[in-house]
C-alpha positions as CSV (number, residue, x, y, z in Angstrom):
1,X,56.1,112.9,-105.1
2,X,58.5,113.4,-108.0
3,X,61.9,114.7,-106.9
4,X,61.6,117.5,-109.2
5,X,58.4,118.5,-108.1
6,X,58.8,118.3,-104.7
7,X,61.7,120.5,-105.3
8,X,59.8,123.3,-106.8
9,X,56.7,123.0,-104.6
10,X,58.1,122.7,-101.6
11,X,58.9,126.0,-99.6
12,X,62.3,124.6,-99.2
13,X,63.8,120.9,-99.4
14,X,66.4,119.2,-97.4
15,X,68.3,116.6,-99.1
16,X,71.1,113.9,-97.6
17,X,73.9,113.0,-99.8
18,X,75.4,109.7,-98.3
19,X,79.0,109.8,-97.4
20,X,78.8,105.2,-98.2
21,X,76.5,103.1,-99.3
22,X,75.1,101.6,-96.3
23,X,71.6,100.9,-95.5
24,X,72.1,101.5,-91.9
25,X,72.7,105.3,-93.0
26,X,70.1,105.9,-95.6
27,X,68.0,104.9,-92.6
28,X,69.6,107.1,-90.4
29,X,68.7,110.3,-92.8
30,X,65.2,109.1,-93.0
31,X,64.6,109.3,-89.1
32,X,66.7,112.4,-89.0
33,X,64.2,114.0,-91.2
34,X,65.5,113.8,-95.5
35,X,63.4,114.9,-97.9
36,X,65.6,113.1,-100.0
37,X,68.5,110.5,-100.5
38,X,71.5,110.7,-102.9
39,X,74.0,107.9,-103.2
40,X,77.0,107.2,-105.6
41,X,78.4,104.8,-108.2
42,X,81.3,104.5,-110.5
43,X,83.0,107.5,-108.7
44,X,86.0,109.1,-106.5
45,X,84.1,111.4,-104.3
46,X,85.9,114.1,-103.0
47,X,84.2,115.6,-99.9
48,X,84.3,111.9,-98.4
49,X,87.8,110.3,-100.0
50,X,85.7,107.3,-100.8
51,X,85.1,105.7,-104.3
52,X,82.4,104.1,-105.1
53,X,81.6,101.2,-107.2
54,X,80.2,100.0,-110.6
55,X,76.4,99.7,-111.1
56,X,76.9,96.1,-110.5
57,X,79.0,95.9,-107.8
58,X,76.2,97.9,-106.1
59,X,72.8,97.1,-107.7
60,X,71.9,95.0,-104.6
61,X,72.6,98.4,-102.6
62,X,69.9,100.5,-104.6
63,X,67.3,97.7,-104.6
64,X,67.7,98.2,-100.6
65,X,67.7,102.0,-101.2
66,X,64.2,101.9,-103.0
67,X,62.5,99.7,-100.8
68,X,63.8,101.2,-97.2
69,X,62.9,105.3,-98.8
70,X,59.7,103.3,-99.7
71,X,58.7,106.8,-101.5
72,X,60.9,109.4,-100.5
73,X,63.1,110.1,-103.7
74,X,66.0,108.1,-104.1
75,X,69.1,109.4,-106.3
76,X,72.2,108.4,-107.7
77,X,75.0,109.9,-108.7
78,X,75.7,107.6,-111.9
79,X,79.3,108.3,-112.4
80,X,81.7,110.7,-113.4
81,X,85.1,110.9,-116.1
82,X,86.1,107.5,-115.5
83,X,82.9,105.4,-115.7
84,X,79.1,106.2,-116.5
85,X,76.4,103.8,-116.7
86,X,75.4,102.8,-120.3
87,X,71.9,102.8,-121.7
88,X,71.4,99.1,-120.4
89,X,71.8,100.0,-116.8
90,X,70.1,103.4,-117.3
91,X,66.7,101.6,-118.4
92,X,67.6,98.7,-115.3
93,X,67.9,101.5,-112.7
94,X,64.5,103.4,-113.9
95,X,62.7,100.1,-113.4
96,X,64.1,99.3,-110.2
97,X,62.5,102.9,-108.6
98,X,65.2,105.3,-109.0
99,X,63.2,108.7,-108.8
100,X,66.3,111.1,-109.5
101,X,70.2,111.2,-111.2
102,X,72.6,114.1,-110.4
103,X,75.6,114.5,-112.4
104,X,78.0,117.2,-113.6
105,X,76.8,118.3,-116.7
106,X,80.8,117.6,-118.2
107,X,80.3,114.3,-117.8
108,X,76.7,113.9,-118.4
109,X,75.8,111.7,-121.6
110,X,73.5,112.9,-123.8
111,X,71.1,109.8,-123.4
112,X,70.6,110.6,-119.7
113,X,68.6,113.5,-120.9
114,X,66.9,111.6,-122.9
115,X,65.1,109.7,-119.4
116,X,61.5,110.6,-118.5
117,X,61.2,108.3,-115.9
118,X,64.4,110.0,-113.4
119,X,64.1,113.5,-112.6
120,X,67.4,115.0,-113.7
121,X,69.5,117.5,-111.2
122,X,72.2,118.7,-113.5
123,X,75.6,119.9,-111.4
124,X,77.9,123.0,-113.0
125,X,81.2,123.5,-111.1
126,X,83.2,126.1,-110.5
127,X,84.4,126.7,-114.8
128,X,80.4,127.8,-115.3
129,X,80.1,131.2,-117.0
130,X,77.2,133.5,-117.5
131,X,77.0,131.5,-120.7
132,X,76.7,128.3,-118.8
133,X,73.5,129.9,-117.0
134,X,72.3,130.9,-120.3
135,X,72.9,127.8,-121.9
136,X,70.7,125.8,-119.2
137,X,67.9,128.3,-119.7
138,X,67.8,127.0,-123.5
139,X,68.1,123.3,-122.2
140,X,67.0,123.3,-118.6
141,X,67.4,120.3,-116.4
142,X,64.3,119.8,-113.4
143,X,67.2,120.6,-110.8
144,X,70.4,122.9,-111.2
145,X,73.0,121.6,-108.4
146,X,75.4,124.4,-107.7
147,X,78.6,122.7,-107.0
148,X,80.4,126.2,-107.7
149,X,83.1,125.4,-105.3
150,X,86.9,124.7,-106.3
151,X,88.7,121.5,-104.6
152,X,91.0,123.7,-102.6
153,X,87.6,125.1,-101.3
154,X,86.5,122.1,-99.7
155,X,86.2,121.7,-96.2
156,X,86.4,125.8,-95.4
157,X,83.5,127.9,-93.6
158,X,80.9,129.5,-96.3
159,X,80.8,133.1,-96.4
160,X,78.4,135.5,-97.5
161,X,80.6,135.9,-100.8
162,X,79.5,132.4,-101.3
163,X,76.2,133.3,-100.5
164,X,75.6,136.0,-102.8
165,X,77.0,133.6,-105.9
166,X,74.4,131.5,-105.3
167,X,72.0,134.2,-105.4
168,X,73.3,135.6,-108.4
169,X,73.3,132.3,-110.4
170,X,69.7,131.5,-109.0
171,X,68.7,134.6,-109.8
172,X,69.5,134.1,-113.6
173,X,67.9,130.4,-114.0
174,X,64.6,129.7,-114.4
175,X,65.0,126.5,-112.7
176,X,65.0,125.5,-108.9
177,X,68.6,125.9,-107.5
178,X,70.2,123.4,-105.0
179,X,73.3,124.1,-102.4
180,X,75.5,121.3,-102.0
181,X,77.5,121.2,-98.6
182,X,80.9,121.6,-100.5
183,X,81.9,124.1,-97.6
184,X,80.9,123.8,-94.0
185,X,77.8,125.5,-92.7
186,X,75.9,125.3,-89.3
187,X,72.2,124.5,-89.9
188,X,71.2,128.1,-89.3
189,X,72.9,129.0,-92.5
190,X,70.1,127.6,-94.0
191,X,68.0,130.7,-93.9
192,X,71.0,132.4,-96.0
193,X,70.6,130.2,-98.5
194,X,66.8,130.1,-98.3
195,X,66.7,133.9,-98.7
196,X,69.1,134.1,-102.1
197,X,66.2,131.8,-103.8
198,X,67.8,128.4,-103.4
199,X,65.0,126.0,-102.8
200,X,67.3,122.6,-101.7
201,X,70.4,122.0,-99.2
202,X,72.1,118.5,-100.5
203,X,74.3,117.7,-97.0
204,X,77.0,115.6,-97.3
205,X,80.5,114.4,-95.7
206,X,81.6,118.1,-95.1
207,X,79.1,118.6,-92.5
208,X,78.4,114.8,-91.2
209,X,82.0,113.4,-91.5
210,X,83.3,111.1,-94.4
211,X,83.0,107.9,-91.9
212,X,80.1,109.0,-89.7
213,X,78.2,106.3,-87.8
214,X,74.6,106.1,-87.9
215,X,73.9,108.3,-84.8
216,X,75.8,111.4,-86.3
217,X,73.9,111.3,-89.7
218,X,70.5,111.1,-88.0
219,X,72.0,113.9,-85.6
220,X,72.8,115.8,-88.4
221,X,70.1,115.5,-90.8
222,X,67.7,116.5,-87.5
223,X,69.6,119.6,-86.8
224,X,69.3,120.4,-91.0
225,X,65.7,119.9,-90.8
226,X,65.0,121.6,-87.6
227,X,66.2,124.8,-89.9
228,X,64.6,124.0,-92.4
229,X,61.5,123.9,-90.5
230,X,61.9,127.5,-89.0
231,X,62.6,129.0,-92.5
């Protein structure tokens, strides 16, 4: 299934963003239970400290990706202010079974827009304004990714102020809203989430560690699911 479709279908959809690229992980989140896996390039990504790679330097990495989900929806994260992926490697990462890109939308390239063959999960930070929501109501993306959370925010306990922005913002889009571990949470915080009309967790380094070994992302991502389960 489509990412964006299993998105809005599903009752609620657990997705694992990957602290490295490593194969040994992105099978670890598929044992642990993943709806979905997201992995970078051409970044600094600040929740982990890590930065990640040109489309090239890692194009052996998503082959692996697509054939090991083997139909669970990959994604990728296809850069940021410093490097984006042109055209060219847009059209090469559509053919080799990319089902998904996420990317703040200040950084997003028109032509990425223009893809029907990725599912696109558009990011607004924490500078979005009710003209923001308004604008993505005109334009909609399949996915809206919440990342609402300033960098000094990173890293602290979610609260229920947290809580009720998300329900406010997915409360004004027509779209399906996704959380994005930018603070910590304990996997019964799901139900929080689930109940202000978010419809997808992404998990990431906040809550599995920036250098986590296989056993603590499965661990994870089983604990995540397990919630997700009970909603």
């Amino acid at each position: 299934m489509k990412f964006h479709k299993m998105v809005k279908e599903n009752k609620f959809t657990l997705v694992v963003s990957l602290p490295s690229n490593d194969i040994t992980l992105v099978k670890a989140a598929l044992r642990g239970g993943a709806d979905a896996i997201k992995c970078h390039i051409n970044v600094w990504h600040r929740a982990s400290g890590r930065r990640f790679g040109s489309f090239g330097e890692n194009r052996d990495f998503i082959k692996a990706l697509v054939d090991t989900c083997a139909g669970t929806p990959a994604g990728l994260v296809c850069g940021a202010d410093s490097a984006y992926v042109n055209e060219e490697e847009l059209h090469e990462i559509e053919k080799l079974g990319i089902d998904f890109f996420s990317s703040y939308a200040e950084y997003l390239p028109n032509f990425m827009m223009e893809s029907t063959a990725l599912s696109h999960m558009v990011a607004i930070d924490s500078g979005y304004t009710q003209h923001t929501l308004d604008g993505i109501n005109v334009l909609p993306p399949d996915v809206l990714e919440c990342s609402i959370q300033s960098g000094e925010a990173y890293h602290s306990k979610m609260t229920f102020a947290d809580v009720l922005r998300y329900a406010d913002i997915a409360s004004k889009v027509k779209i399906p809203c996704l959380v994005p571990t930018q603070k910590w949470m304990a996997p019964a915080e799901t139900r929080a989430l689930y109940k202000a009309g978010c419809k997808a967790l992404m998990i990431g380094a906040v809550v599995t560690g920036s250098d986590p070994a296989e056993y603590d992302i499965e661990k994870c991502t089983a604990a995540f699911a397990e919630a997700v389960q009970h909603l």
